[in-house]
C-alpha positions, 0 to 999 in steps of 0.5 A: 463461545466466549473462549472461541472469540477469544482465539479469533480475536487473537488470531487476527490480531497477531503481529507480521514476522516483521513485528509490526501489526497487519492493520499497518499493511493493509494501508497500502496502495492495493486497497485504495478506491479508484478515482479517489486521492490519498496522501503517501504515508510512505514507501515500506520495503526492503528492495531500496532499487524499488524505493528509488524507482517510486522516488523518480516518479514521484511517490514519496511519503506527503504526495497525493496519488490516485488508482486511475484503473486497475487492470489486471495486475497492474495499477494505472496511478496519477502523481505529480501530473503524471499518469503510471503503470506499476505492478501490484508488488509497486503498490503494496509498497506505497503506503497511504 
């Protein structure tokens, strides 16, 4: 038993192919709660087309942001007095 928790435990707490922990991902807008402000930790992808797209509307790392609603795939967010729509690869990016 005790051998078996051990494997567990490693299992889930192995590093992505990025190298960085999995608990680091799971910070990102996707898991946000609606109605409820985060401050913007920052922006994490490769695409820098995406990390200009967040920049104009305002999603940079010490911003609050909040989840309006989630309809589908697609996140209705409220940031510097502005309400978007981003899709959910958008907000995985964004990291609260």
């Amino acid at each position: 038993m005790e051998m078996e928790m051990a494997f567990v435990h490693k299992l889930f707490s192995r590093k992505t192919t990025a190298g960085k922990e999995q608990a680091f991902q799971e910070n990102n807008l996707t898991f946000a709660k609606r109605n409820e402000s985060y401050r913007i930790l920052g922006v994490h992808t490769k695409d820098q087309g995406m990390k200009d797209f967040l920049f104009t509307l305002g999603c940079y790392e010490g911003e609050e942001i909040t989840v309006i609603s989630i309809l589908s795939d697609n996140y209705i967010i409220h940031v510097k007095g502005a309400r978007y729509s981003i899709d959910k690869e958008l907000a995985r990016a964004i990291l609260i």
